[in-house]
LUMKE-415780 format. One record per residue: residue number from 1; residue in three letters; x, y, z of N, C-alpha, C, O in turn. Coordinates in steps of 0.2 Angstrom, whole numbers, plus 2048, in hexadecimal, padded with zeros to 3 digits. Example, Ala and Ser with C-alpha at 12.3 -4.5 7.8 and 13.67 -1.06 7.14 Angstrom:
<bamars>
+-------+------+-----+-----+-----+-----+-----+-----+-----+-----+-----+-----+-----+-----+
! timar ! fimi !  nu !  nv !  nw ! cau ! cav ! caw !  cu !  cv !  cw !  ou !  ov !  ow !
+-------+------+-----+-----+-----+-----+-----+-----+-----+-----+-----+-----+-----+-----+
!     1 !  ALA ! 842 ! 7E4 ! 827 ! 83E ! 7EA ! 827 ! 842 ! 7F0 ! 827 ! 847 ! 7EF ! 82A !
!     2 !  SER ! 840 ! 7F5 ! 823 ! 844 ! 7FB ! 824 ! 840 ! 800 ! 827 ! 843 ! 806 ! 828 !
+-------+------+-----+-----+-----+-----+-----+-----+-----+-----+-----+-----+-----+-----+
</bamars>
This chain:
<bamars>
+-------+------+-----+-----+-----+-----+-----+-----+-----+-----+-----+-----+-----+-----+
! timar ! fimi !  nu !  nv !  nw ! cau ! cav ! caw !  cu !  cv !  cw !  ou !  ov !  ow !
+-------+------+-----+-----+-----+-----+-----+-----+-----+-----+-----+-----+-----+-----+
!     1 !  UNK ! D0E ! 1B5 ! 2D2 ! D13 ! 1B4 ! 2CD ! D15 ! 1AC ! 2CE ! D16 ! 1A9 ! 2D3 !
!     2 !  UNK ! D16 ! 1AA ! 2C7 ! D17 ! 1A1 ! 2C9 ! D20 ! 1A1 ! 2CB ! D24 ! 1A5 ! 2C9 !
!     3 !  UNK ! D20 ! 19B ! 2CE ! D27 ! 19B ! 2D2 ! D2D ! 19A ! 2CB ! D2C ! 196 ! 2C6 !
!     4 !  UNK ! D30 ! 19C ! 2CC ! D37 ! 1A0 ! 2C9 ! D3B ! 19A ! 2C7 ! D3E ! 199 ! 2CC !
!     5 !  UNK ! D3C ! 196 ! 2C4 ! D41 ! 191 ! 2C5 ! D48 ! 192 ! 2C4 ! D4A ! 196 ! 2BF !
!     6 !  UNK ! D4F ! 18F ! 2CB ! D54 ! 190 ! 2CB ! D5A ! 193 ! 2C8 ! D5E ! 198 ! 2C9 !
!     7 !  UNK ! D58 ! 18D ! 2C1 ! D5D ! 18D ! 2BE ! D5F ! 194 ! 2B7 ! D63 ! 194 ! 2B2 !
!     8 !  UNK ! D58 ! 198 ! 2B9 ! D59 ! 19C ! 2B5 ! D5C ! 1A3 ! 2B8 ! D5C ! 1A4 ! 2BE !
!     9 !  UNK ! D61 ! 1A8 ! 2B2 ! D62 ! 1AC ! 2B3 ! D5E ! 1B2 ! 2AF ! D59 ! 1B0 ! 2AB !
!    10 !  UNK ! D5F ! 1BA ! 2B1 ! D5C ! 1BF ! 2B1 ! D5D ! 1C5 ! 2AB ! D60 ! 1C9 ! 2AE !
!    11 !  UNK ! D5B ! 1C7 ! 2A6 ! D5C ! 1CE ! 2A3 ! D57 ! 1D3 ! 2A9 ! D53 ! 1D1 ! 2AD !
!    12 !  UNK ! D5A ! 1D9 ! 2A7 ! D55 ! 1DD ! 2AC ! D50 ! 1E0 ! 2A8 ! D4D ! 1E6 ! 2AA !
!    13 !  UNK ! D50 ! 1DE ! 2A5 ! D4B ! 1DF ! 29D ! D44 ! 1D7 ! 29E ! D3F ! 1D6 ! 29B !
!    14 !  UNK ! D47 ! 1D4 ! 2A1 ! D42 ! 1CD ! 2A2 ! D44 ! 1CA ! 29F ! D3F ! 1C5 ! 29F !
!    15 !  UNK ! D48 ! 1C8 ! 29B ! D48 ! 1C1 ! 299 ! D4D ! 1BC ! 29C ! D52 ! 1BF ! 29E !
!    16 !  UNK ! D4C ! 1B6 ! 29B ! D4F ! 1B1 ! 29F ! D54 ! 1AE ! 29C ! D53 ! 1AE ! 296 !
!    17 !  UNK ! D59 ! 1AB ! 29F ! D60 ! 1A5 ! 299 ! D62 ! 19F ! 29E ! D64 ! 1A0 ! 2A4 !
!    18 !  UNK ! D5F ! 19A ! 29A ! D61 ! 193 ! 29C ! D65 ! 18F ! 29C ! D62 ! 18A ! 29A !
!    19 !  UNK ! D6B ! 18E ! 29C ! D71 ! 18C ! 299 ! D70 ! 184 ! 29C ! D70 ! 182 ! 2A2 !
!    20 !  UNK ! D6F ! 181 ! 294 ! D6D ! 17A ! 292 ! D74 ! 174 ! 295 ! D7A ! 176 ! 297 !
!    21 !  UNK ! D73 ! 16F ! 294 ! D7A ! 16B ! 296 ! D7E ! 16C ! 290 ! D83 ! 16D ! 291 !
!    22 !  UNK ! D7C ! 16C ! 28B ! D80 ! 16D ! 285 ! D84 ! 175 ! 284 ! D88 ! 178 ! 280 !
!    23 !  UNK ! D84 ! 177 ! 288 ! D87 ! 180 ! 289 ! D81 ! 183 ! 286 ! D82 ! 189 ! 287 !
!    24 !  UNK ! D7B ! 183 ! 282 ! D78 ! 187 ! 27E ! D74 ! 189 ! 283 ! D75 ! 187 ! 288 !
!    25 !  UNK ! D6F ! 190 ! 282 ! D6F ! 194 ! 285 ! D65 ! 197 ! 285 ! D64 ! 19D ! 282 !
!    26 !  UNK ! D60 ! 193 ! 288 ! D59 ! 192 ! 286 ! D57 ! 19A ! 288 ! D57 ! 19C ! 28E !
!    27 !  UNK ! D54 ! 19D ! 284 ! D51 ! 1A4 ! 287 ! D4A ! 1A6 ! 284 ! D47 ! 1A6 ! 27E !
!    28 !  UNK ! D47 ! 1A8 ! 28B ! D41 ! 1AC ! 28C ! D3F ! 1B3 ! 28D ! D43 ! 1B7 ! 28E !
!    29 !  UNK ! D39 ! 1B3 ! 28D ! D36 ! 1B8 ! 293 ! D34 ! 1B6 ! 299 ! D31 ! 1B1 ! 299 !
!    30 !  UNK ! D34 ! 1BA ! 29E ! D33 ! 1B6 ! 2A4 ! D2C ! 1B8 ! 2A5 ! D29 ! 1BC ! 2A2 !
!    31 !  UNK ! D28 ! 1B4 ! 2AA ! D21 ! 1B5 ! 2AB ! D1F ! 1BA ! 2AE ! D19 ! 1BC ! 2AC !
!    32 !  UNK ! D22 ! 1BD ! 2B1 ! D1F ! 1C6 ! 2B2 ! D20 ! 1C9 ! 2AB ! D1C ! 1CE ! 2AB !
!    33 !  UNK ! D23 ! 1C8 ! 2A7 ! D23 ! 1CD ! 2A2 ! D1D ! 1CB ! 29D ! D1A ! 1CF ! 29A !
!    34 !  UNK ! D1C ! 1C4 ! 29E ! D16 ! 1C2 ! 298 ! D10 ! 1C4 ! 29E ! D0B ! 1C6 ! 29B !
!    35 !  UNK ! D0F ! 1C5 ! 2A5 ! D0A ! 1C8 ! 2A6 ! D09 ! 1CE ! 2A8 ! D05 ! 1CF ! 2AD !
!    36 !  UNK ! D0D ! 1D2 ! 2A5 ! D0F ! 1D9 ! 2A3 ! D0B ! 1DA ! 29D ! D05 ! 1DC ! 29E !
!    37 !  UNK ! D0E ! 1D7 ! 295 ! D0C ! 1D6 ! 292 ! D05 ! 1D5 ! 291 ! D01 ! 1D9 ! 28E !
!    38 !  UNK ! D04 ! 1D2 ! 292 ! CFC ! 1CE ! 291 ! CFD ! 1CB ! 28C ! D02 ! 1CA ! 28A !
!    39 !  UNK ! CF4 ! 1C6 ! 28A ! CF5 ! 1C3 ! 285 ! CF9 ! 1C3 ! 27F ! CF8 ! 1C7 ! 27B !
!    40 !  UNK ! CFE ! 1C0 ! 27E ! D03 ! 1C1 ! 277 ! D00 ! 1BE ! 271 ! CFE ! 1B8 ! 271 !
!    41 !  UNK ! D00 ! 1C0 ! 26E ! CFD ! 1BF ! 265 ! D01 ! 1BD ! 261 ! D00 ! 1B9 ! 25D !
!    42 !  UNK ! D07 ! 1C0 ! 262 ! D0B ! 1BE ! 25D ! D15 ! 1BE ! 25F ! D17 ! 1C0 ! 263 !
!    43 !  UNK ! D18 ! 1BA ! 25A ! D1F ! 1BA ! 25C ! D22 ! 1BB ! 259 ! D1F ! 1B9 ! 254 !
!    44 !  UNK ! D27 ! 1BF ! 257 ! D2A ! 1BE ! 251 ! D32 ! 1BC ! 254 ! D35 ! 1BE ! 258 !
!    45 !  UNK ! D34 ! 1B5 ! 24F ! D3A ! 1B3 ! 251 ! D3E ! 1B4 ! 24D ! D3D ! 1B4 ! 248 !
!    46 !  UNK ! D45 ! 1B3 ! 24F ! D4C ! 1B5 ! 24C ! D4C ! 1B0 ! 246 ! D46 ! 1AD ! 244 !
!    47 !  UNK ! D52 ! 1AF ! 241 ! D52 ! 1A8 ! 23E ! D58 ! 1A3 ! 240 ! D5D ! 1A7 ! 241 !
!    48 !  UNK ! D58 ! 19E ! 241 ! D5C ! 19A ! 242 ! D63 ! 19C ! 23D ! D62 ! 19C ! 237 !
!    49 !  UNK ! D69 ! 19F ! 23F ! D70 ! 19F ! 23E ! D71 ! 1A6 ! 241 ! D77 ! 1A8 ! 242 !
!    50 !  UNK ! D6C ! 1AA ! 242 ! D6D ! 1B2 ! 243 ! D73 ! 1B4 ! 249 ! D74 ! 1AF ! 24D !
!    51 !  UNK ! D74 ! 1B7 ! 249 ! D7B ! 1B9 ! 24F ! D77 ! 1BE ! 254 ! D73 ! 1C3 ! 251 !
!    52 !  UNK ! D78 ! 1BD ! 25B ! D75 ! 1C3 ! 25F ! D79 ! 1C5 ! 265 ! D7C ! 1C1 ! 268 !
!    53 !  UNK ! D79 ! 1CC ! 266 ! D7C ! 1CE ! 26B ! D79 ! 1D0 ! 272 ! D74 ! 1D2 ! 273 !
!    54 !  UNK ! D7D ! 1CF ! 276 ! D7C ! 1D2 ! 27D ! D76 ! 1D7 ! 27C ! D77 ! 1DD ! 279 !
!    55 !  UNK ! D6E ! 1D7 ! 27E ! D6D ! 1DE ! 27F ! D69 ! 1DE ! 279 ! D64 ! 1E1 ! 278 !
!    56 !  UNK ! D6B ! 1D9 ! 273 ! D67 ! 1DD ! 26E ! D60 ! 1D8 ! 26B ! D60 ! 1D2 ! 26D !
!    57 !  UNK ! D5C ! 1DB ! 268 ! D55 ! 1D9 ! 268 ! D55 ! 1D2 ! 264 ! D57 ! 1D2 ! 25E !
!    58 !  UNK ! D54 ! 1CD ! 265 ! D56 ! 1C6 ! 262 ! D4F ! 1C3 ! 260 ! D50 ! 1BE ! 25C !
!    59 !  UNK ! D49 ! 1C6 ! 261 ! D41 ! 1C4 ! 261 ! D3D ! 1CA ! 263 ! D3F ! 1CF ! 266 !
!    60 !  UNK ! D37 ! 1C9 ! 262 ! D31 ! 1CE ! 262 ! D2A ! 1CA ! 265 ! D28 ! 1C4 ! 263 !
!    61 !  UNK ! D29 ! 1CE ! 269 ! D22 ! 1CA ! 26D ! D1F ! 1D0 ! 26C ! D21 ! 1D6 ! 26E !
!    62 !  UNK ! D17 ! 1CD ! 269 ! D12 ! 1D4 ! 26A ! D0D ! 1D0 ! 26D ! D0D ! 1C9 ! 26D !
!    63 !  UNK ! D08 ! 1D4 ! 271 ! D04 ! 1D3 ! 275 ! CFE ! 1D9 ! 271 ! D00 ! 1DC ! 26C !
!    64 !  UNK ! CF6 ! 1D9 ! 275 ! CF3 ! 1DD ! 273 ! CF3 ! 1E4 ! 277 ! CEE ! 1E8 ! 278 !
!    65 !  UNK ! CF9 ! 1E4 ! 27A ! CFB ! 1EA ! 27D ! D00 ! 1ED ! 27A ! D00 ! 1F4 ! 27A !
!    66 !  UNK ! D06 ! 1E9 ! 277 ! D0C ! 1EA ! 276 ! D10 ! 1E9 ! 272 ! D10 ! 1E3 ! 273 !
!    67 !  UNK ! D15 ! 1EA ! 26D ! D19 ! 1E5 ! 26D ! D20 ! 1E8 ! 271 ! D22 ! 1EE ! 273 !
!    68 !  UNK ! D23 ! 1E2 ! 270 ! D29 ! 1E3 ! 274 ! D2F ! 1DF ! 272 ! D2E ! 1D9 ! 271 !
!    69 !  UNK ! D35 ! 1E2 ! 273 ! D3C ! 1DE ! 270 ! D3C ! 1D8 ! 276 ! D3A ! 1D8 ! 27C !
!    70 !  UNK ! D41 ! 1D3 ! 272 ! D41 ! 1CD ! 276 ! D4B ! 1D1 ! 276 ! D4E ! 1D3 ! 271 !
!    71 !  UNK ! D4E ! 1D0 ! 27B ! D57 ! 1D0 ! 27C ! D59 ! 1C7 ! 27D ! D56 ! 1C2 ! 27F !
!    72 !  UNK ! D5E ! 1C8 ! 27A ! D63 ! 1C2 ! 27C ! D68 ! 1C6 ! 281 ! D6A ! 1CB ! 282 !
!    73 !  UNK ! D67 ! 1BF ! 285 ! D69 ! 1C2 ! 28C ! D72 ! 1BE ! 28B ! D76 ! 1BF ! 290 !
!    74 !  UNK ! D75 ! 1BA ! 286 ! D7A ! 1B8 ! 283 ! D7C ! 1B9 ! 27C ! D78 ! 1B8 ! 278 !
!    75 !  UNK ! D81 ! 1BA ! 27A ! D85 ! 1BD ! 273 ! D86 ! 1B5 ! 270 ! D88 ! 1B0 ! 273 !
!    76 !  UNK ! D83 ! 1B6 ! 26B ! D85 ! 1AE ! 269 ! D80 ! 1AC ! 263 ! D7C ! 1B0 ! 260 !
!    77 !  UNK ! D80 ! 1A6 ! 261 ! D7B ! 1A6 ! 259 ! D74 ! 1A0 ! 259 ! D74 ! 19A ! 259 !
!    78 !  UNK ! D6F ! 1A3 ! 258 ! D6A ! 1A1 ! 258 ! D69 ! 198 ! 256 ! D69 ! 197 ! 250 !
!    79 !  UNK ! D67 ! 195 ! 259 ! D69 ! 18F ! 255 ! D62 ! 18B ! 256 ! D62 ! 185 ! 253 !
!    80 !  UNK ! D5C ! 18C ! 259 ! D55 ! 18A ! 258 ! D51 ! 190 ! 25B ! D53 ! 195 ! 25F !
!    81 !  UNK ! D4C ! 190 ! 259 ! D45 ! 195 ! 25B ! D42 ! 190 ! 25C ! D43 ! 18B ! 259 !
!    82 !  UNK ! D3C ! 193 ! 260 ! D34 ! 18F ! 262 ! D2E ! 190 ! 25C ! D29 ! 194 ! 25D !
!    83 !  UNK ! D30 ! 18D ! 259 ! D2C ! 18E ! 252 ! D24 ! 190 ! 254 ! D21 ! 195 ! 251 !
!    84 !  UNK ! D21 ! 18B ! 25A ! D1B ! 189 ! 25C ! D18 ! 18D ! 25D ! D12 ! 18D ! 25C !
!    85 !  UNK ! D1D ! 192 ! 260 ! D19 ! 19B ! 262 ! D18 ! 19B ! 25C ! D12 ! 19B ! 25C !
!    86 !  UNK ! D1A ! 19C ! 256 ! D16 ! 1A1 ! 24D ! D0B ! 19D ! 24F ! D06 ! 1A0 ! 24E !
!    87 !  UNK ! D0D ! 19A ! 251 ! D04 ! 195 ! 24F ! D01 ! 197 ! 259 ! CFB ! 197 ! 25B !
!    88 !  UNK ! D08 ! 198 ! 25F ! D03 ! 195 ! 265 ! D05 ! 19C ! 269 ! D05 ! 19B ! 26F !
!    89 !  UNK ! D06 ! 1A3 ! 267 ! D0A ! 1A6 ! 26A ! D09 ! 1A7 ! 273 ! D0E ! 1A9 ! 277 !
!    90 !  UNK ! D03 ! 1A7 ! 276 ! D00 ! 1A5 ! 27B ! D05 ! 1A1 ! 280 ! D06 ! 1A3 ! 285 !
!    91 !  UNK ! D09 ! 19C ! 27D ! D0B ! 198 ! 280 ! D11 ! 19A ! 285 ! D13 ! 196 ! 289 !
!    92 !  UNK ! D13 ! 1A0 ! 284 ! D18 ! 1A6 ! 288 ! D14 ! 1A7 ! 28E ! D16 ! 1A4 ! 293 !
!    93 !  UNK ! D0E ! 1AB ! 28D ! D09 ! 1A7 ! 291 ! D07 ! 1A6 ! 296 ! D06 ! 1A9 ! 29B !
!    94 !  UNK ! D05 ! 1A0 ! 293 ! D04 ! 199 ! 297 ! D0A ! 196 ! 29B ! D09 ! 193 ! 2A1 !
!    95 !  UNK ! D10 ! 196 ! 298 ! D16 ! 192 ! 29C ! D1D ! 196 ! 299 ! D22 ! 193 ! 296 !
!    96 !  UNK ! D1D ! 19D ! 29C ! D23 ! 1A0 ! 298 ! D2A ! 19D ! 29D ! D2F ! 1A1 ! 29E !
!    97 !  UNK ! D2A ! 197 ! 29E ! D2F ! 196 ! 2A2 ! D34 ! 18F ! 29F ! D3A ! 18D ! 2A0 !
!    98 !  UNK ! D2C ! 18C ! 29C ! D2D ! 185 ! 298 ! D2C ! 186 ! 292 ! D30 ! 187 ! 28D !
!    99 !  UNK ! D27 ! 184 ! 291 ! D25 ! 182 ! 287 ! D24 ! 18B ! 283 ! D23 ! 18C ! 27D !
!   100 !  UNK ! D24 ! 18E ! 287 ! D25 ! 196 ! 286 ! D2B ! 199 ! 284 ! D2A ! 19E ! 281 !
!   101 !  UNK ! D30 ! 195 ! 285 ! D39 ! 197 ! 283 ! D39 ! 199 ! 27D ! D35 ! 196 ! 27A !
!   102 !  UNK ! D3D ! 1A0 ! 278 ! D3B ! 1A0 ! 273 ! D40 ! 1A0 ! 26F ! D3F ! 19F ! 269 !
!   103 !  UNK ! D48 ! 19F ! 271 ! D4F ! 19E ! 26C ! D53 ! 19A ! 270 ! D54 ! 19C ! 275 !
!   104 !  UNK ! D56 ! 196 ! 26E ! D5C ! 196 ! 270 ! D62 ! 196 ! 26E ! D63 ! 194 ! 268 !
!   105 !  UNK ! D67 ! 197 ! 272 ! D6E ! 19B ! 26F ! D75 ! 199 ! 26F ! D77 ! 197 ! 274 !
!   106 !  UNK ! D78 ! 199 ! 26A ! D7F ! 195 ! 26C ! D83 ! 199 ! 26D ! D86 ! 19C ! 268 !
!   107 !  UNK ! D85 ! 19B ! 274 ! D89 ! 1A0 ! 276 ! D93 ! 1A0 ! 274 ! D97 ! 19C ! 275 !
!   108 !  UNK ! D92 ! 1A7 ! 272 ! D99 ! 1A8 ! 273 ! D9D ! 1AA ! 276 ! DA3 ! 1AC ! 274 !
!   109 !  UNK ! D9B ! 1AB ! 27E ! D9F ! 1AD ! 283 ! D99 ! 1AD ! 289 ! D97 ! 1B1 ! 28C !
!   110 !  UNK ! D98 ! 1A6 ! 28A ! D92 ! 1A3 ! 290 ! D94 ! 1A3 ! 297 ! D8F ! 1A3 ! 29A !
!   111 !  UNK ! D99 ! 1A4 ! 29A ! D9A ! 1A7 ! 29F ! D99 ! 1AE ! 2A2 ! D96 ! 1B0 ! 2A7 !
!   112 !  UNK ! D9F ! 1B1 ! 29C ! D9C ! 1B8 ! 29C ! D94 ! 1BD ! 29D ! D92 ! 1C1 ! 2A1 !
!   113 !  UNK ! D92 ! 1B9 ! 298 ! D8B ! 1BB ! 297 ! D86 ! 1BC ! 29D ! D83 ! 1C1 ! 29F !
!   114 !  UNK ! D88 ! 1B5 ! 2A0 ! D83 ! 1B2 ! 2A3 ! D84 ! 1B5 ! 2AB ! D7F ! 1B6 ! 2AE !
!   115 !  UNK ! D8B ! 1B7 ! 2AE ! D8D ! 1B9 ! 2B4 ! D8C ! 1C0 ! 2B1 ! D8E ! 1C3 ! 2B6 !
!   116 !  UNK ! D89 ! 1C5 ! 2AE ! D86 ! 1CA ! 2AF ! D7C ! 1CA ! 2AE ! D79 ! 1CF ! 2AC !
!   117 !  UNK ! D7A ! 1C4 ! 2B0 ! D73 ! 1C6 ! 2B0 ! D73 ! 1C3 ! 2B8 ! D77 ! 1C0 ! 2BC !
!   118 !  UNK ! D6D ! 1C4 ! 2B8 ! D68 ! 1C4 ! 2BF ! D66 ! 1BE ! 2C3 ! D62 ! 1BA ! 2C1 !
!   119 !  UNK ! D68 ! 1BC ! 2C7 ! D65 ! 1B5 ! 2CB ! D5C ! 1B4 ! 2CD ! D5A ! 1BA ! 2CD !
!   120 !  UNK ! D59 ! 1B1 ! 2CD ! D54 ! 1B2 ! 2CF ! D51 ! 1B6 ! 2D3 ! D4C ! 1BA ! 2D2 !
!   121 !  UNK ! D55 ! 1B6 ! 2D8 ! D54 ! 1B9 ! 2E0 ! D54 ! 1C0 ! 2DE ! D50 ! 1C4 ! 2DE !
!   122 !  UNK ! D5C ! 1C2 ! 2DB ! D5B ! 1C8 ! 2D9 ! D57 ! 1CB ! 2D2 ! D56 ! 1D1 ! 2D0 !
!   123 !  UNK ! D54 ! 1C5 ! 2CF ! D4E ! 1C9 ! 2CA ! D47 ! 1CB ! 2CC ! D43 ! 1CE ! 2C9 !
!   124 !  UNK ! D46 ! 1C6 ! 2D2 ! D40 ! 1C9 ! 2D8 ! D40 ! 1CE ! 2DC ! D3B ! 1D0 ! 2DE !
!   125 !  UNK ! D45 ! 1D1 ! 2DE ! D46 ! 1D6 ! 2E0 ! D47 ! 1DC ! 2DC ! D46 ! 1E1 ! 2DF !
!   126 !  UNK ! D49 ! 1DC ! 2D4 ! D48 ! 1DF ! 2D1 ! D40 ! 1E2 ! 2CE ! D3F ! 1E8 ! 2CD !
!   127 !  UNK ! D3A ! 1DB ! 2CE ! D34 ! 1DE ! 2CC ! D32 ! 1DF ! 2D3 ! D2E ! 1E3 ! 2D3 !
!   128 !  UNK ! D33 ! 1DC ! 2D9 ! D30 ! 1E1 ! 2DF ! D32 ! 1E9 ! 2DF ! D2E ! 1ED ! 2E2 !
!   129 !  UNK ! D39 ! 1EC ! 2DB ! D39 ! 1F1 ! 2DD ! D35 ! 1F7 ! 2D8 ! D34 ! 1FC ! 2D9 !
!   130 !  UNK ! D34 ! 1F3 ! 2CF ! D31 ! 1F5 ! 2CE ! D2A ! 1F8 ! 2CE ! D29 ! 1FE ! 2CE !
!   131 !  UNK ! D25 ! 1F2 ! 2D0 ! D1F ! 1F2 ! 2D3 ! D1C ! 1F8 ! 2D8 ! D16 ! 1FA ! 2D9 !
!   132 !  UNK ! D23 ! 1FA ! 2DD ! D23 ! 1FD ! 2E1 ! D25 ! 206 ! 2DE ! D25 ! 20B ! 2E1 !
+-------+------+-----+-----+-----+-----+-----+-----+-----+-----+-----+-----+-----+-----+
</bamars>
């Protein structure tokens, strides 16, 4: 598994939330989840101004195993998608850590939000107990 970077937080569902200098709020899937997944073929992403909550499906990643809901791991309004994935979807991937990211969010209670997801540490602990 490629190493975790810090500054990210956890859904227990896999995906990740990166709280930007600007307060906005960058989310993924995490890299066990795309190599869960497998090859992904396709994205389907929110539109820009959409409202999403805690918990609810904000994106769609299909693979040739699966598809699967993407969660906002923050309550708040969409205000860009990774377009790049419609033409590169792979790129989840390749770097679902970086050029992988697939929304990000202008939260309306980023504190909140963000003190109920997973530290790293405790999101590896989480797929070890999985796996087990």
């Amino acid at each position: 598994m490629n190493e975790i970077p810090g500054d990210l937080k956890f859904m227990k569902s896999h995906e990740w939330a990166r709280v930007e200098d600007d307060g906005t709020v960058t989310v993924g899937i995490s890299d066990h989840a795309q190599s869960l997944l497998g090859d992904l073929v396709y994205v389907e992403l929110p539109n820009v101004g959409d409202t999403v909550e805690v918990g609810g499906a904000c994106a769609v990643v299909e693979s040739v195993k699966a598809a699967s809901d993407v969660y906002a791991p923050v309550a708040g309004e969409v205000i860009k998608v990774n377009a790049s994935l419609a033409d590169k979807p792979e790129t989840i991937n390749e770097d679902a850590f970086g050029d992988g990211w697939i929304v990000v969010i202008k939260p309306t209670s980023l504190q909140d939000d963000m003190d109920n997801l997973l530290d790293p540490d405790a999101y590896v602990e989480q797929i070890e107990s999985e796996d087990h």
